[in-house]
N, C-alpha and C positions, 0 to 999 in steps of 0.2 A: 495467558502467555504459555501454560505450561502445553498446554493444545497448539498453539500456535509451533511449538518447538518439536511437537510427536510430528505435523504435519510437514517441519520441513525435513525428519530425518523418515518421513514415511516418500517423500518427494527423491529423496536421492537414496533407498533403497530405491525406490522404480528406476531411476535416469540410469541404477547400475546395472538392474535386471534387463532395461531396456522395453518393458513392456509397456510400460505408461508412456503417452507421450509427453512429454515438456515444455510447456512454454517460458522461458526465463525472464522475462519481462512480466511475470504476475506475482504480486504480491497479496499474503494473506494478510487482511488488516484481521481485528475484533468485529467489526461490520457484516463482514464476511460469512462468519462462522455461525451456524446458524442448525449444529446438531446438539444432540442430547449430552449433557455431560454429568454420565453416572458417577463417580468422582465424588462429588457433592453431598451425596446420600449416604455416604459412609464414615466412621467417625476419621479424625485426624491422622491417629497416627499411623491406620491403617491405609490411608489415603496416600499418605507418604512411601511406606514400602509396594502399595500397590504401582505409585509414581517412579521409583526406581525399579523396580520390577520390567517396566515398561520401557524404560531408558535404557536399560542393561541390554535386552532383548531388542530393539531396533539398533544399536551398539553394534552388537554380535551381528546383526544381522550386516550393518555395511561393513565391517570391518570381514565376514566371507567374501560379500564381493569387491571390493576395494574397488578403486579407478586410477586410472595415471594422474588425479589431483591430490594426493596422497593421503586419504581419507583412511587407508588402512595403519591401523596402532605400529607403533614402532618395532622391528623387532629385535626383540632384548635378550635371542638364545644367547650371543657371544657374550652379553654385557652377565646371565647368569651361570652360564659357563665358567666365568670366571670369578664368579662366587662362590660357586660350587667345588670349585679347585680350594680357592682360599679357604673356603670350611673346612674339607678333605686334609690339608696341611694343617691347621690348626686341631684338629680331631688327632690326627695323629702325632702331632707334640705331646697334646693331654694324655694320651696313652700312653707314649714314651716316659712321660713326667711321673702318671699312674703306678706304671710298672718301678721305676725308679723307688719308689713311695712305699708300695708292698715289698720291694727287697729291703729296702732301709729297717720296715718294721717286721718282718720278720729275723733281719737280722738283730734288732734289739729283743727281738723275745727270746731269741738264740740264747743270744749273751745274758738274759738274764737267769733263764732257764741252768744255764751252767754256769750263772753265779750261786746260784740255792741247792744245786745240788754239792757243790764246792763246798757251802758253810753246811749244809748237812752233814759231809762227810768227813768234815773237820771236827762239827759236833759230835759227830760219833767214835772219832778218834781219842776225843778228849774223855769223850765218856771212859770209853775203852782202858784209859789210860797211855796212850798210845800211838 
């Protein structure tokens, strides 16, 4: 089956290129088919990325030439575009929020900084007498 599916998406790369001709009235049974299938000779799960490999790649292929039956993937700039926005907005809350965060804690090391130096100098007053 999995041949039966390369051959119809090897069928309508040509009907897009235009160089095969087409008969639409034929169908490929398992009868049919009647070539070598390397596949088989290789182990499993190689067999598998070899299988998507191949999928991917007659994919890509009708999806360059697409036809008016709308065989080309959808297209999803707009739909990422505005993901990309929404990240962008949220990226920069996180920095606003960030920034927030580093003044907070620097202002506590501030304050604490001139807290010790306070009771040092109070300690040394004391010492002093004074």
């Amino acid at each position: 089956s999995f041949m039966q599916e390369i051959q119809m998406w090897k069928n309508k790369v040509g009907k897009l290129e235009r160089k095969l001709p087409m008969c639409e009235d034929v169908e490929v049974t398992n009868d049919d088919l009647c070539f070598y299938e390397p596949l088989r000779y290789i182990p499993d799960d190689l067999r598998s990325f070899v299988k998507d490999v191949i999928v991917h790649k007659v994919k890509t292929e009708v999806e360059r030439y697409g036809d008016s039956e709308g065989i080309r993937l959808p297209d999803r700039e707009g739909e990422l575009s505005e993901k990309i926005k929404k990240l962008e907005e949220e990226n920069k809350e996180l920095e606003a929020k960030l920034g927030d965060v580093q003044f907070d804690a620097l202002d506590m090391v501030e304050r604490e900084v001139l807290k010790r130096m306070t009771q040092e100098r109070d300690s040394l007053r004391a010492k002093r007498g004074g």
